[in-house]
C-alpha positions in Angstrom: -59.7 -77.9 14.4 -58.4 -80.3 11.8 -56.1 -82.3 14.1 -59.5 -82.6 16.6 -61.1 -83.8 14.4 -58.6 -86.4 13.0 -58.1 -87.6 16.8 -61.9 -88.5 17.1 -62.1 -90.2 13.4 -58.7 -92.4 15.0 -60.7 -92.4 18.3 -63.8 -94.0 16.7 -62.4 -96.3 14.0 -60.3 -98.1 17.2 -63.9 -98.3 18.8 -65.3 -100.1 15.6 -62.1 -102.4 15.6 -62.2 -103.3 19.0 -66.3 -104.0 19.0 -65.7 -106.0 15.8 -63.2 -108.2 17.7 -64.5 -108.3 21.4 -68.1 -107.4 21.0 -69.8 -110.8 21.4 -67.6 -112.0 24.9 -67.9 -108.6 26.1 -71.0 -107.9 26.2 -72.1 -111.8 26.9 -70.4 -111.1 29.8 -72.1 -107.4 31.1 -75.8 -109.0 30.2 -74.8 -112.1 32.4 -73.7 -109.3 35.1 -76.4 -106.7 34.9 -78.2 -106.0 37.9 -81.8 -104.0 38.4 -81.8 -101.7 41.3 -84.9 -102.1 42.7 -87.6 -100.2 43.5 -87.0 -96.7 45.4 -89.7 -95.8 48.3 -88.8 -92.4 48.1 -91.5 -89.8 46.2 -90.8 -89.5 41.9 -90.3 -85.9 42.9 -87.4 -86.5 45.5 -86.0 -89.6 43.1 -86.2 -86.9 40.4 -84.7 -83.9 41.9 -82.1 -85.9 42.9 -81.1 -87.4 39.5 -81.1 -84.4 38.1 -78.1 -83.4 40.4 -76.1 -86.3 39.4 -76.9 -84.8 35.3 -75.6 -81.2 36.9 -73.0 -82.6 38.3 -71.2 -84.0 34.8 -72.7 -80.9 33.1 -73.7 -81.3 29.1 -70.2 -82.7 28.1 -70.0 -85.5 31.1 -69.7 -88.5 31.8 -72.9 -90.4 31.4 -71.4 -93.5 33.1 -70.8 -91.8 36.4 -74.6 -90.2 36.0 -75.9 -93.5 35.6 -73.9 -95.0 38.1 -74.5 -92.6 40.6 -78.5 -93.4 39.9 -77.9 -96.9 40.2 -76.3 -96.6 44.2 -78.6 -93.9 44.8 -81.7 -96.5 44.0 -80.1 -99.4 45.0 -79.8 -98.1 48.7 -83.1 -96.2 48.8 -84.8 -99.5 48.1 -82.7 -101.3 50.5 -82.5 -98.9 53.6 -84.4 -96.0 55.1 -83.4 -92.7 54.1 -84.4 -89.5 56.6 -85.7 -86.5 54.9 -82.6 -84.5 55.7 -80.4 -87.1 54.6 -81.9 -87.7 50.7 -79.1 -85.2 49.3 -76.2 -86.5 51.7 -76.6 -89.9 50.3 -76.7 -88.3 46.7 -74.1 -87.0 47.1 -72.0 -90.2 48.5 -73.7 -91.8 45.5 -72.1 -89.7 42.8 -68.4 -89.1 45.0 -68.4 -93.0 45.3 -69.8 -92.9 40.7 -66.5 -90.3 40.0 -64.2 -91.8 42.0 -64.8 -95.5 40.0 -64.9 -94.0 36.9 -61.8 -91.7 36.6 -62.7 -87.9 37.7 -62.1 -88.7 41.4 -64.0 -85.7 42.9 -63.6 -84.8 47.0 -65.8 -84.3 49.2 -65.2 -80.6 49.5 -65.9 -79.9 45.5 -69.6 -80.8 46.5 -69.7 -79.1 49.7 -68.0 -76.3 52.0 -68.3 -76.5 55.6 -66.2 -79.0 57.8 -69.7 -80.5 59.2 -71.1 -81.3 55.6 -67.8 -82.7 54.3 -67.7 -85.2 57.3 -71.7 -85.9 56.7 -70.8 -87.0 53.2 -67.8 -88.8 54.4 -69.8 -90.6 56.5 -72.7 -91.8 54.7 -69.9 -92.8 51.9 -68.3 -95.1 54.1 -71.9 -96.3 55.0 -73.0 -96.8 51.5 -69.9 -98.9 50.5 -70.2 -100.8 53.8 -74.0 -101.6 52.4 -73.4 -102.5 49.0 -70.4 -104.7 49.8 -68.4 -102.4 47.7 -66.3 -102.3 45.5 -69.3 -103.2 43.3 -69.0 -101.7 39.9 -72.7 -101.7 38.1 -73.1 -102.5 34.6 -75.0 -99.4 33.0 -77.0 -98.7 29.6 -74.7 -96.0 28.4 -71.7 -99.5 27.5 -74.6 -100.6 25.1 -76.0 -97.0 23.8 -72.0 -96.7 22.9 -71.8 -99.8 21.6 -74.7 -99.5 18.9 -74.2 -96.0 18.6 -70.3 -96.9 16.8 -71.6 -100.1 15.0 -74.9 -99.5 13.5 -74.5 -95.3 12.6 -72.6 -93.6 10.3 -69.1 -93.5 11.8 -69.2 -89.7 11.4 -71.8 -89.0 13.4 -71.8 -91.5 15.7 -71.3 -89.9 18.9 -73.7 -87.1 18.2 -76.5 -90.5 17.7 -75.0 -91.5 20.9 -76.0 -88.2 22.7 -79.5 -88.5 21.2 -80.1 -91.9 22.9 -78.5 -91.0 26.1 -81.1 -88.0 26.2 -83.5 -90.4 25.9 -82.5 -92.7 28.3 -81.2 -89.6 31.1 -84.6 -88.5 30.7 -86.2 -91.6 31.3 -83.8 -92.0 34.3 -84.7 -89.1 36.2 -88.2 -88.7 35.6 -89.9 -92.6 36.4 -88.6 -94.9 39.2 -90.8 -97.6 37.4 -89.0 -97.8 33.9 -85.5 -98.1 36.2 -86.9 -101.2 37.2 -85.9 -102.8 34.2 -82.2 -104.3 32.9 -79.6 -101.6 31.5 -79.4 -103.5 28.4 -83.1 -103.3 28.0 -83.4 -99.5 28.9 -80.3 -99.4 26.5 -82.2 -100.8 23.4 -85.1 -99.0 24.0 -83.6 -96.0 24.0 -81.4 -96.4 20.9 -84.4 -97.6 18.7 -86.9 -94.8 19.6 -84.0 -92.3 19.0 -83.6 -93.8 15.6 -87.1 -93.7 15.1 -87.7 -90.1 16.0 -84.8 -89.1 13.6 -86.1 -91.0 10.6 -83.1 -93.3 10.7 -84.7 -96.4 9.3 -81.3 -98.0 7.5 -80.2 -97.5 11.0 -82.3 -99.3 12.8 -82.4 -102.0 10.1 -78.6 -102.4 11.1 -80.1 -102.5 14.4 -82.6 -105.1 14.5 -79.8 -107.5 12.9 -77.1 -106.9 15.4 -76.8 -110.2 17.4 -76.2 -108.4 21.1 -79.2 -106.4 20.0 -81.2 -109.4 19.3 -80.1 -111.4 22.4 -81.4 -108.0 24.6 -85.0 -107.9 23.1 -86.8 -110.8 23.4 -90.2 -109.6 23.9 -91.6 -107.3 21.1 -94.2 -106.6 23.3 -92.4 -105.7 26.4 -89.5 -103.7 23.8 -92.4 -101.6 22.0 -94.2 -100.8 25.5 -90.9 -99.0 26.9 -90.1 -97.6 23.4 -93.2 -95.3 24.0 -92.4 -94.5 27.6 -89.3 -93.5 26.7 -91.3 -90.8 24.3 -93.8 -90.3 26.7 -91.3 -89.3 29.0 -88.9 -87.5 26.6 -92.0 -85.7 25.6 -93.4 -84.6 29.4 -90.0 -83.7 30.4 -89.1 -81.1 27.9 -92.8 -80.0 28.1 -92.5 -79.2 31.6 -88.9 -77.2 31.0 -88.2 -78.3 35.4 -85.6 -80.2 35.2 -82.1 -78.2 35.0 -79.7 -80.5 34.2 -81.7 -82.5 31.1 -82.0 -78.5 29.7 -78.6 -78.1 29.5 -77.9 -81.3 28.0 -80.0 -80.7 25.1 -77.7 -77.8 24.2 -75.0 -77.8 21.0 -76.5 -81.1 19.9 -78.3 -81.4 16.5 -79.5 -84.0 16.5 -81.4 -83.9 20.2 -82.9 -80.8 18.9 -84.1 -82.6 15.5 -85.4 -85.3 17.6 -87.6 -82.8 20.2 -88.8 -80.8 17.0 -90.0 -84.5 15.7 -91.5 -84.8 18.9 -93.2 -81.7 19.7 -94.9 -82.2 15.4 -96.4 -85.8 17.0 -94.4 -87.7 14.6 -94.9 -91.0 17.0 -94.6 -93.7 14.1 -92.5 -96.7 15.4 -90.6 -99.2 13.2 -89.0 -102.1 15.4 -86.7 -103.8 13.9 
């Protein structure tokens, strides 16, 4: 236990070095290359159920990357082609092979499915897919800026577990409105990270927040920041009301600070500073 824990205290203090150093160019560089996704035609419900395989896929100790790269194909064709009915979860699923297999965990075919005819579906509509996006096309995502501020602005300690907190927000956001997806990672990213600081109280922290330059250079309009702020709550709030969605339920589990933040919810503590 001791040596775990002294590997992610070295893990996280190289994280703070290296954003102290690179920060600025780095993430210059992903705001000049963030993309939307546009605008899916497919139902909220089908959008939905289908982003909340891509959470069940990674499980509660995944990958958030590959969830929210697999959601940004998955939109990014369904606003840009026609997708059949019987083909929604075959194109998912191409969607999160083609997420895992540019981010490390390299799944096959055959770990999502079992018969010969499904495996050469998926194969298919992979090849189709990349062929579509002119891939390899690597999409910048908000979970490099919910990490980002998560390791700078928090108490090294507990960074990660503030981290969680915000991607819960954001995941949840993700798979329940097409509309909020319309807006730049970066943005989703900020919004996120402030109304989890908010619902936890966390004012030094989002002081720290409001004076980080990246942070600043990301929310421009007040207006427009505040108005996805309570979306995000709005969202956070009708998701965990409605208890559908599998994948965001097991997500919330072994983290603290998630659960804080849904207690804070369900008492209607909906006070918002914005730094």
């Amino acid at each position: 236990m001791d040596s775990e824990i002294n590997e992610n205290s070295n893990n996280i203090c190289h994280e703070i070095n290296y954003f102290k150093n690179h920060a600025t160019e780095l993430f210059h560089c992903l705001i000049n290359r963030e993309k939307k996704p546009g605008l899916s035609y497919l139902t909220i419900e089908t959008r939905s159920n289908m982003m909340d395989l891509f959470v069940r896929g990674e499980g509660p100790r995944g990958n958030a990357i590959i969830v929210q790269t697999a959601a940004w194909y998955f939109d990014t064709v369904a606003a840009s082609a026609t997708i059949e009915s019987d083909d929604v979860k075959v194109v998912a699923g191409a969607c999160y092979l083609m997420a895992t297999k540019l981010h490390g965990s390299s799944k096959r075919a055959t770990d999502l499915v079992s018969s010969p005819e499904k495996v050469l579906r998926l194969e298919t509509a992979e090849r189709s897919i990349m062929k579509l996006l002119n891939f390899p096309w690597q999409p910048v995502v908000a979970q490099y800026f919910i990490t980002y501020w998560s390791v700078v602005v928090c108490d090294p300690s507990n960074c990660k577990e503030f981290e969680a907190a915000a991607t819960f927000i954001h995941t949840a956001a993700l798979v329940k409105s097409k509309v909020l997806s319309l807006n730049y990672p970066s943005v989703l990213a900020a919004a996120a990270m402030c109304t989890a600081l908010n619902m936890l109280d966390e004012f030094e922290f989002l002081k720290r927040l409001g004076k980080n330059t990246i942070y600043q250079d990301v929310v421009r309009d007040k207006i427009q920041h505040l108005t996805l702020c309570t979306e995000h709550r709005d969202v956070l709030l009708a998701i965990t009301q409605s208890g559908k969605y599998r994948g965001l339920n097991e997500n919330m589990e072994g983290h603290p600070l998630i659960k804080k933040m849904l207690i804070s919810l369900q008492n209607k503590r909906y006070g918002f500073y914005l730094p």
